[in-house]
N, C-alpha and C positions, 0 to 999 in steps of 0.2 A: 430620217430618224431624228428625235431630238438628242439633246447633249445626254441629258439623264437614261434614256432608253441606252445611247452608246455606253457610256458608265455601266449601265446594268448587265448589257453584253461583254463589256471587259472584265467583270466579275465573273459571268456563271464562266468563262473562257478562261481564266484563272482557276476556277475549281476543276473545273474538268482538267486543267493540265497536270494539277495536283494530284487526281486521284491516276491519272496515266503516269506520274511519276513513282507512285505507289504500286501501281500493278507490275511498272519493270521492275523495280526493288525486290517483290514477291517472287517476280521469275529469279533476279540473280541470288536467293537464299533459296530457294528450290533447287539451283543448278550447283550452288556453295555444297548445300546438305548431302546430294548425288556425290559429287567428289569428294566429300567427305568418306562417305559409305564406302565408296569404291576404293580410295586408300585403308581403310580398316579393313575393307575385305582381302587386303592385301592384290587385290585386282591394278592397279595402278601404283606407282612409288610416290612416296613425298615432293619428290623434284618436281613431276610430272602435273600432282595435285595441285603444287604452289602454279606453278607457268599454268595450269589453266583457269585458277581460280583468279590471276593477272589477267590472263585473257578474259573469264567474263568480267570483271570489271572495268577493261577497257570497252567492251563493247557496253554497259550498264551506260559510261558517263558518255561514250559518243550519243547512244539512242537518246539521252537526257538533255544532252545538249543541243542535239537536234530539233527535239521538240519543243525543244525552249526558245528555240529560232523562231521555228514554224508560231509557236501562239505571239510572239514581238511582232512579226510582219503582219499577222492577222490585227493584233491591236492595234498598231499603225495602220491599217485598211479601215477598221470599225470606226476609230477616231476622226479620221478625216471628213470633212464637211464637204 
């Protein structure tokens, strides 16, 4: 591949990480909005809401940082000559 072809591969591999950083976002306000509902329905306690709405955000920034790993060592793959 040439430099520019690499370049261009580093690009569309930066959109695409963006929009998969996008699509976890969507799942952890989907999962927010559920244990919202589930504390107003009185189904679950405040306490219980907060600790897991901590939990999915802990799991949000691991899966995001994960993946932010995985597209560096690909770009370090693409890059190399």
């Amino acid at each position: 591949m040439t430099e520019e072809r690499r370049r261009d591969v580093v690009k569309h591999l930066n959109r695409v990480l963006e929009e998969q950083r996008t699509a976890v976002r969507n799942v952890r306000r989907d999962g927010n909005d559920a244990l919202k509902k589930m504390a107003k329905d009185k189904k679950i306690s405040e306490d219980e809401e907060k600790r897991a709405m901590e939990e999915v955000q802990k799991m949000t920034d691991e899966e995001i940082r994960r993946m932010e790993e995985m597209c560096r060592r690909k770009e370090a793959e693409v890059m190399q000559v």
